[in-house]
DSSP file (Angstrom, degrees, kcal/mol; ACC not computed):
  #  RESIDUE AA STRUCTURE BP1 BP2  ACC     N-H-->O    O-->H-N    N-H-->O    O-->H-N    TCO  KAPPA ALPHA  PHI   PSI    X-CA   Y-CA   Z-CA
    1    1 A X              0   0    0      0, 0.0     3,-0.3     0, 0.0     2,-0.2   0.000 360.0 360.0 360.0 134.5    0.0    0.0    0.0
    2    2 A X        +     0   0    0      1,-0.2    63,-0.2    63,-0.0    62,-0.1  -0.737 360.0  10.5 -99.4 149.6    1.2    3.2   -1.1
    3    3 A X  S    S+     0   0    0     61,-0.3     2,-0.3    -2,-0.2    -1,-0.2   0.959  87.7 137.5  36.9  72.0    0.9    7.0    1.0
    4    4 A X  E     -A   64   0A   0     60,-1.0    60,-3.2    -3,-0.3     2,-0.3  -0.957  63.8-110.9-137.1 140.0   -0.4    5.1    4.4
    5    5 A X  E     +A   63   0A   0     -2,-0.3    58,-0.2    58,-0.2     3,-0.1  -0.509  53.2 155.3 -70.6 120.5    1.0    6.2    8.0
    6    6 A X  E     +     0   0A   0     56,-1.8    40,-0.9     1,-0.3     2,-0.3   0.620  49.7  36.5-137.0   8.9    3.0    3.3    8.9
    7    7 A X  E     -Ab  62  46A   0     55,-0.9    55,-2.4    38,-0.1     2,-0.4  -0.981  58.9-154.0-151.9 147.8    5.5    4.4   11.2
    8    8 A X  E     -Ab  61  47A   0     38,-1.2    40,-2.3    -2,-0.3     2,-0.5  -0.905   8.1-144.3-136.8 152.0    5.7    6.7   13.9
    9    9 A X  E     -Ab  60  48A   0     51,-2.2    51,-1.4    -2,-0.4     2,-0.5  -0.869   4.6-166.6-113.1 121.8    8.8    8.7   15.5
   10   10 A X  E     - b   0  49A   0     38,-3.1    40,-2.7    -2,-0.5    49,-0.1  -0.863  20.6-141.6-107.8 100.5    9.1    9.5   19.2
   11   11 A X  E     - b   0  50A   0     -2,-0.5     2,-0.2    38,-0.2    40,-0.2  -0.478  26.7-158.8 -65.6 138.8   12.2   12.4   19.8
   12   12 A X        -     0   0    0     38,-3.0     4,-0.1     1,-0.2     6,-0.1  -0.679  42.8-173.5-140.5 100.7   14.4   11.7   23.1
   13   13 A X  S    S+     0   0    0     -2,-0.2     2,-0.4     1,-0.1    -1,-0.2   0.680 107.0  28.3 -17.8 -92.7   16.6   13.3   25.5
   14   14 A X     >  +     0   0    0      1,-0.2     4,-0.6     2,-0.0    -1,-0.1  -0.773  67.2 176.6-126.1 101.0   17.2    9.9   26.9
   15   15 A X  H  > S+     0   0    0     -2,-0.4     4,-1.8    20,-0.2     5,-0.4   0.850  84.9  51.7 -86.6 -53.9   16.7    7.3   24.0
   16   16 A X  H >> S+     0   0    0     19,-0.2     4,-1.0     1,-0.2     3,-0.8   0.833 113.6  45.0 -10.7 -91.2   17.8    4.5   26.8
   17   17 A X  H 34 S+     0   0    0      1,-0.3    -1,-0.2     2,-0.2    -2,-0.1   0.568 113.0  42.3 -83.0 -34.9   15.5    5.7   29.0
   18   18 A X  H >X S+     0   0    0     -4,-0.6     4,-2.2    -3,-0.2     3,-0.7   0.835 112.4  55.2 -66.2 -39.8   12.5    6.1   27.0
   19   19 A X  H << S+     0   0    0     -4,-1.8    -2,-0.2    -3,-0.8    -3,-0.1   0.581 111.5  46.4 -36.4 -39.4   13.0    2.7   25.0
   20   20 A X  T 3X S+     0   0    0     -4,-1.0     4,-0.6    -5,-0.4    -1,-0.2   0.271 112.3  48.8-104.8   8.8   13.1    1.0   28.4
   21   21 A X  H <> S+     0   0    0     -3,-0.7     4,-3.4     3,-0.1     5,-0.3   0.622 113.5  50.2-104.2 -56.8    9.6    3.1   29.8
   22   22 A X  H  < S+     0   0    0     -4,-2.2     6,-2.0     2,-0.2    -2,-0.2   0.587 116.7  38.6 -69.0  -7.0    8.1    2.0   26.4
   23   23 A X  H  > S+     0   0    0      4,-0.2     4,-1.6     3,-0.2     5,-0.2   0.944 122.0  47.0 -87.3 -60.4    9.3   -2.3   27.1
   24   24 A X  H  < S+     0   0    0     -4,-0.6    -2,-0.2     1,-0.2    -3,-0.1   0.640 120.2  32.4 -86.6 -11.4    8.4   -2.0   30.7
   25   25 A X  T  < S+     0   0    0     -4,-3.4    -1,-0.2     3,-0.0    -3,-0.1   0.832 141.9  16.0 -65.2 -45.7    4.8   -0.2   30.4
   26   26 A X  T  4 S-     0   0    0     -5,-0.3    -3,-0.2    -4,-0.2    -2,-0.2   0.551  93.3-125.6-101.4 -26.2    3.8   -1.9   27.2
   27   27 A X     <  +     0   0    0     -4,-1.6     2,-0.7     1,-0.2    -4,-0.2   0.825  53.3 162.3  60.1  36.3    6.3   -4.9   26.7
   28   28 A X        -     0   0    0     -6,-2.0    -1,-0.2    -5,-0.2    14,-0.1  -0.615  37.6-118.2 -79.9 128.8    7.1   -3.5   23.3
   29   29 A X        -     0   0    0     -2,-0.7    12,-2.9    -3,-0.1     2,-0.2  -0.445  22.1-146.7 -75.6 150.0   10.2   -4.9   22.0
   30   30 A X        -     0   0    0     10,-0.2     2,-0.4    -2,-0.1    10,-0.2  -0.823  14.5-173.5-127.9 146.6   13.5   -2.9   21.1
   31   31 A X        -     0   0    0     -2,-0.2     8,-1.5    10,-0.0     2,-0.8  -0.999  30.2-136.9 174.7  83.8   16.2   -3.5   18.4
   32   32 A X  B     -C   38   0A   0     -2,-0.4     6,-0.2     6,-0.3     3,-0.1  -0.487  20.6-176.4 -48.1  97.0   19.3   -0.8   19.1
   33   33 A X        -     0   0    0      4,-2.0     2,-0.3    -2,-0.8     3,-0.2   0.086  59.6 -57.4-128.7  67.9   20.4    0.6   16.0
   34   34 A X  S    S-     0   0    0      1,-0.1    -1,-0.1     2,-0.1     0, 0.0  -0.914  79.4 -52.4 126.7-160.5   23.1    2.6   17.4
   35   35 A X  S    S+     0   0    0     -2,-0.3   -19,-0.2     1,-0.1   -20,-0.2   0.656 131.1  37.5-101.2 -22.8   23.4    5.3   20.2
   36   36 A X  S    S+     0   0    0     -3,-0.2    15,-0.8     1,-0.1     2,-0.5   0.399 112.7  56.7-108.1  -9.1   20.6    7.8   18.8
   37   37 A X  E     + D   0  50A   0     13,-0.2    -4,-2.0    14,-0.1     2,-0.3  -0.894  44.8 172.5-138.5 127.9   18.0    5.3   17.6
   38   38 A X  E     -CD  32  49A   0     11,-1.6    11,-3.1    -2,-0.5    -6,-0.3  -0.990  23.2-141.3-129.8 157.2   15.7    2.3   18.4
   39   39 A X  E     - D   0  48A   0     -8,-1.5     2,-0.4    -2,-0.3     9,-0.2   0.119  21.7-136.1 -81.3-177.7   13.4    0.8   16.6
   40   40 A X  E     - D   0  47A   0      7,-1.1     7,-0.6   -10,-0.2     2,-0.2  -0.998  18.5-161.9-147.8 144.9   10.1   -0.3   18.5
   41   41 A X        +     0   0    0    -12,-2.9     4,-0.1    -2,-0.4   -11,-0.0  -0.667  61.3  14.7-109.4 176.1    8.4   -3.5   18.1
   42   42 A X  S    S+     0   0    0     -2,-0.2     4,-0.1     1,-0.2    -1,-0.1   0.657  80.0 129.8  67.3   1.9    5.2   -5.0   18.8
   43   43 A X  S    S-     0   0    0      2,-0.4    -1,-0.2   -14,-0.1     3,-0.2   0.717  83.0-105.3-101.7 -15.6    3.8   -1.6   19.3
   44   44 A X  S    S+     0   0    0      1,-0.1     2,-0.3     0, 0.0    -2,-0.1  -0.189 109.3  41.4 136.9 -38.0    0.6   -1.9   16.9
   45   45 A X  S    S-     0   0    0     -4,-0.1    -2,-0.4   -37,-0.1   -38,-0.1  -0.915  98.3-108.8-129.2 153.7    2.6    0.5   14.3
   46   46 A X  E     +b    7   0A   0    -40,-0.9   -38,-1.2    -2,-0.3     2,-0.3  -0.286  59.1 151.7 -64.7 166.7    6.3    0.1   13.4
   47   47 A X  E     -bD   8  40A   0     -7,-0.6    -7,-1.1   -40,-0.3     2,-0.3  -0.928  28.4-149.3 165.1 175.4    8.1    3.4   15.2
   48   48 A X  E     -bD   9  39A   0    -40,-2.3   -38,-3.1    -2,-0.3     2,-0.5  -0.984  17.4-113.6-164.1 158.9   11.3    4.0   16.5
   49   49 A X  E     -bD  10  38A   0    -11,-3.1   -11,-1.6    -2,-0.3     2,-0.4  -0.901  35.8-158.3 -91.2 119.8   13.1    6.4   19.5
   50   50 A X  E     +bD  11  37A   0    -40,-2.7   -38,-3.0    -2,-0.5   -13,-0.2  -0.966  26.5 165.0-118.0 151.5   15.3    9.0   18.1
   51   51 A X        +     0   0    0    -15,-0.8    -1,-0.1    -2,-0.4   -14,-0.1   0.604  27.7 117.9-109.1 -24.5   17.7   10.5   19.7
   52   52 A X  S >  S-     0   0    0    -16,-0.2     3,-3.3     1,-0.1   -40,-0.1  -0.183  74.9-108.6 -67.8 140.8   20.4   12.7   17.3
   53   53 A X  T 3  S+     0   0    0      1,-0.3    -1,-0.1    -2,-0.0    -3,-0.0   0.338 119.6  64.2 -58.8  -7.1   20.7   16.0   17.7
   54   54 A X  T 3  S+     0   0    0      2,-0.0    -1,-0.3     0, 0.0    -2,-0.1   0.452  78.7 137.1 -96.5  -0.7   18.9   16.6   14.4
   55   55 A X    <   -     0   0    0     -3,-3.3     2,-0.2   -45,-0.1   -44,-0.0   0.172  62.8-102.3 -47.2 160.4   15.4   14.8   16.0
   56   56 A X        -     0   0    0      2,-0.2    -1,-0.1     4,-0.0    -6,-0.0  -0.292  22.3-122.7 -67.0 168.7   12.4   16.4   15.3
   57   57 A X  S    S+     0   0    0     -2,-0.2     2,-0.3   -46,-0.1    -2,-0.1   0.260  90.5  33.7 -91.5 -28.0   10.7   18.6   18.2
   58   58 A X  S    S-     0   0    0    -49,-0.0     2,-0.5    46,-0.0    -2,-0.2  -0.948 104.6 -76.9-149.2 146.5    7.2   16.6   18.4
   59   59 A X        -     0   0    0     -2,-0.3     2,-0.4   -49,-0.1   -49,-0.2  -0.550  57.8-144.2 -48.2 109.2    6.2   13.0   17.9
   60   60 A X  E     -A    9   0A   0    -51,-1.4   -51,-2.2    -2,-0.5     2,-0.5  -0.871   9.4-148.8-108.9 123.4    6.2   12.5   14.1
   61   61 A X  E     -A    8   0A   0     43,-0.4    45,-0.8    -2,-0.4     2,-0.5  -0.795  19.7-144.2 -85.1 114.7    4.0   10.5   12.0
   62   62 A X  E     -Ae   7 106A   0    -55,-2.4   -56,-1.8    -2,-0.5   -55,-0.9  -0.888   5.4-145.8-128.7  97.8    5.5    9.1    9.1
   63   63 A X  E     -Ae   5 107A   0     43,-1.2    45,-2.3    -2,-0.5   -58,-0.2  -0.428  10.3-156.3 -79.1 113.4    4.0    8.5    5.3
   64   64 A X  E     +Ae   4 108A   0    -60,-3.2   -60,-1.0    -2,-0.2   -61,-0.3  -0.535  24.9 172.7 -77.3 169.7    5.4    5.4    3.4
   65   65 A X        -     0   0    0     43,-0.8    45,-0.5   -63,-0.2     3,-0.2  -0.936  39.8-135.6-157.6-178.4    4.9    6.0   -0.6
   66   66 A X  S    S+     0   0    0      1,-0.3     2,-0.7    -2,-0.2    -1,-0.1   0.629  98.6  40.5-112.6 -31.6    5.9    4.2   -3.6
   67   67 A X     >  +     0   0    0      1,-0.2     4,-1.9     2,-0.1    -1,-0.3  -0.885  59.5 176.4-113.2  91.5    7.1    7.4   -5.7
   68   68 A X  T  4 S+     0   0    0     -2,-0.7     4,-0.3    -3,-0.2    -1,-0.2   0.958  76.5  60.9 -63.1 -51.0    8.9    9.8   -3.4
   69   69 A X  T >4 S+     0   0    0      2,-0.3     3,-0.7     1,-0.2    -1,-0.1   0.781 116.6  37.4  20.3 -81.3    9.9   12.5   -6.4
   70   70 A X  T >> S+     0   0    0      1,-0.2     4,-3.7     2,-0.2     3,-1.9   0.954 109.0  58.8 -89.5 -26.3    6.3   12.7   -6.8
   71   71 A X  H 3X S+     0   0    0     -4,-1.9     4,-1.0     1,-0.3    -2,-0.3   0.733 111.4  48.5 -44.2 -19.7    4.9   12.6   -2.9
   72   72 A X  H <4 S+     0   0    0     -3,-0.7    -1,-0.3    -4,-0.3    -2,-0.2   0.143 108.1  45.1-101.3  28.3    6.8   15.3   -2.3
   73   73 A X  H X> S+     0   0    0     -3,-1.9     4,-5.0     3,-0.1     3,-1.6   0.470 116.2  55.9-141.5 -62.2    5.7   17.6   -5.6
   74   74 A X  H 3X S+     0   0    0     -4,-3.7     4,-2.8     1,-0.3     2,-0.6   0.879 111.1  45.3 -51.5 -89.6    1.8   16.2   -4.2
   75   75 A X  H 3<>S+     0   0    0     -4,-1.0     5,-0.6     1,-0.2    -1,-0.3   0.602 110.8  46.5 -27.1 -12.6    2.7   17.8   -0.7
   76   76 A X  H X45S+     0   0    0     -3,-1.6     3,-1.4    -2,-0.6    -1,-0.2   0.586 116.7  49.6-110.8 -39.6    4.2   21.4   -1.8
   77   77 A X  H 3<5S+     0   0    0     -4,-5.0    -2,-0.2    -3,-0.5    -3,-0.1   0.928 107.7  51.4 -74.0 -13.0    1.2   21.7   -4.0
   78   78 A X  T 3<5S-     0   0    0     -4,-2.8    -1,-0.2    -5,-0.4    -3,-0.2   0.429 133.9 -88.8 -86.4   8.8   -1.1   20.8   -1.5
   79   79 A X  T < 5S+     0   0    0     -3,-1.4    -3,-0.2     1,-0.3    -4,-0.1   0.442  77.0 134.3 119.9 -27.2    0.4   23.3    0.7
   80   80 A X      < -     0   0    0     -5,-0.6     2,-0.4    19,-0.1    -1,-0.3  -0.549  41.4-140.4 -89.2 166.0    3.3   21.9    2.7
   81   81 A X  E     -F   98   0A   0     17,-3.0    17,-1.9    -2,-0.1     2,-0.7  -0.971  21.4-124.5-116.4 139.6    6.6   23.2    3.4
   82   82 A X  E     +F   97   0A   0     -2,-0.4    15,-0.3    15,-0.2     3,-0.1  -0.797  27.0 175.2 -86.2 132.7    9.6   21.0    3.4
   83   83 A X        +     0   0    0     13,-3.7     2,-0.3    -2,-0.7    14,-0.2   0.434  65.6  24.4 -97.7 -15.1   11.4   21.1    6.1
   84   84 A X  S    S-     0   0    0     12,-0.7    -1,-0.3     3,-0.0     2,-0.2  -0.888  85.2-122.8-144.8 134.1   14.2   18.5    5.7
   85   85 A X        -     0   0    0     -2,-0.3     9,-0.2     1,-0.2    11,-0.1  -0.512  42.5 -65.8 -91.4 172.3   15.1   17.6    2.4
   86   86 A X        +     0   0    0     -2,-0.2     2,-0.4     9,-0.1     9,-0.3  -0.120  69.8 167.0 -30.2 124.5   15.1   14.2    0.6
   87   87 A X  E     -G   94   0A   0      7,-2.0     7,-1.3    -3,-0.1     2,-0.5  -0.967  33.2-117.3-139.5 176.0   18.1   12.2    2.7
   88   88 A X  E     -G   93   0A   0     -2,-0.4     2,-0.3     5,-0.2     5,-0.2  -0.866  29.5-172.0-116.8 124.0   19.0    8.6    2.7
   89   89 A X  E >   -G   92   0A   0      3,-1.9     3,-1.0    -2,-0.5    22,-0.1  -0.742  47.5 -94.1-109.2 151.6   18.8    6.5    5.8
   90   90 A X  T 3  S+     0   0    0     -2,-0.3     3,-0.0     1,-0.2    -2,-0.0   0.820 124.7  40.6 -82.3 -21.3   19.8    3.1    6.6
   91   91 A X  T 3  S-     0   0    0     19,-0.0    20,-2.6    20,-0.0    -1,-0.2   0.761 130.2 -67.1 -59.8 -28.3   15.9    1.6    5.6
   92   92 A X  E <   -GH  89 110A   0     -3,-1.0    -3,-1.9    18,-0.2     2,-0.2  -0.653  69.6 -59.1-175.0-143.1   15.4    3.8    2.6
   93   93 A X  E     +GH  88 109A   0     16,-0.8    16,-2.9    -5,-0.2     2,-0.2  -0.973  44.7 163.0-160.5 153.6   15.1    7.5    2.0
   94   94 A X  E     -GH  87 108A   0     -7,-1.3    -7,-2.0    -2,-0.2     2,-0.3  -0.708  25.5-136.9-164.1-149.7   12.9   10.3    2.9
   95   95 A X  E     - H   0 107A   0     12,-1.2    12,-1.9    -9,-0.3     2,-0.4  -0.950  20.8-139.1-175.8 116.6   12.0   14.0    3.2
   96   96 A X  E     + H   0 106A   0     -2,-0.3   -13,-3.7    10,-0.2   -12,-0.7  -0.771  23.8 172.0-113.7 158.7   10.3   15.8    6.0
   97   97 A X  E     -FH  82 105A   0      8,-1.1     8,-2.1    -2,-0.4     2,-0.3  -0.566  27.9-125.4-146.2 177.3    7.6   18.7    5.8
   98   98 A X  E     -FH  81 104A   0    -17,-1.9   -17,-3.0     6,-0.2     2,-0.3  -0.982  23.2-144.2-156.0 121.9    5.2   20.8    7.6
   99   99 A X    >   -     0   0    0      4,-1.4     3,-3.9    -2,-0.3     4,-0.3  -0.729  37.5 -93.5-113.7-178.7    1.7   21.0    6.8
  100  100 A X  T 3  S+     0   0    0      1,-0.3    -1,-0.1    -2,-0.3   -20,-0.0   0.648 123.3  69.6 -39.7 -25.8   -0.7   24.3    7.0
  101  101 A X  T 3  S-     0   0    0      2,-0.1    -1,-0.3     1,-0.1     3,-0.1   0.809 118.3-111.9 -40.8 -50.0   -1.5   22.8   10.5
  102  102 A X  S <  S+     0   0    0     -3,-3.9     2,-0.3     1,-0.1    -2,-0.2  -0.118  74.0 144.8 107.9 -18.6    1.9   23.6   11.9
  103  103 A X        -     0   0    0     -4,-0.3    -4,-1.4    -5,-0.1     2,-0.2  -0.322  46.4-145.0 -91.6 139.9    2.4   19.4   11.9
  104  104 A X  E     + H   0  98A   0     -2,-0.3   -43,-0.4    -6,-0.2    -6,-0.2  -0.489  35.0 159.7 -80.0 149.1    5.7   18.2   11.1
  105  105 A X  E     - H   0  97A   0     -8,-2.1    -8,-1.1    -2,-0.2     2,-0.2  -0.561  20.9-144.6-134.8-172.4    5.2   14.7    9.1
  106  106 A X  E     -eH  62  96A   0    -45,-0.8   -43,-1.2   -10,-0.2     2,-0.4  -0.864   8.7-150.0-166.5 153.5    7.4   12.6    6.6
  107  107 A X  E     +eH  63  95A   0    -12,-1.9   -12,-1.2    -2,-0.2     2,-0.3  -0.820  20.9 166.8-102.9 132.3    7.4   10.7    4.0
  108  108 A X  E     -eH  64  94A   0    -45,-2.3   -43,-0.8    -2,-0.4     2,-0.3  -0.996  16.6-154.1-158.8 146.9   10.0    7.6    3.0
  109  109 A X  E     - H   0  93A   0    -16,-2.9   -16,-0.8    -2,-0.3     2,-0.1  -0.974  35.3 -90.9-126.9 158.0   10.0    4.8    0.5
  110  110 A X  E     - H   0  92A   0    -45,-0.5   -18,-0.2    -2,-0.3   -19,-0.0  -0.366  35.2-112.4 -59.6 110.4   11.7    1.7    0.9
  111  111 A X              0   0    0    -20,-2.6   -18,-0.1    -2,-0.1   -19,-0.0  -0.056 360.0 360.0 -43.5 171.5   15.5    0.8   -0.3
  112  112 A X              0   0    0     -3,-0.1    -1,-0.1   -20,-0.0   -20,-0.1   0.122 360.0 360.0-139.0 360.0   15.5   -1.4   -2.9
């Protein structure tokens, strides 16, 4: 399925600490990839802890798509601003925006 929310981004001071709130509250499981980031399992949606000093500000909700090139053309005509441009990541690559709302989102498609 193409342009569906399928993963969602928690920013953290304390990615340790937050990771280990969300196992022992929920029993969602955690996959370390690395000092800033963990993934989250189990959790209902895929989603991840970020930690790096470039994190977003607010919990981010995050649009897979099949075309990225044009999901981001669909978004600036509808109205959004990008806010991070297209970058490459160790899943894929993706691009983050801000729509008339004030909420920051992103969009990613899948390495290949």
């Amino acid at each position: 399925m193409s342009d569906r929310i399928d993963y969602i981004e928690f920013p953290s001071s304390n990615r340790a600490g937050t990771s280990a709130f969300f196992q022992a509250a929920f029993g969602w499981g955690i996959t370390s990839y690395g000092p800033d980031y963990d993934g989250l399992e189990q959790a209902g949606i895929d989603g991840g802890v970020d930690q790096a000093p470039e994190k977003v500000a607010a919990t981010m909700a995050i649009v897979r798509t099949d075309d990225l090139d044009a999901a981001e053309r669909r978004v600036v005509a509808a109205g959004g601003t990008i806010t991070r441009a297209q970058f490459d990541f160790p899943g894929g690559r993706r691009f983050h925006f801000r729509e008339p709302g004030g909420n920051e989102m992103a969009v990613w498609i899948a390495r290949e």
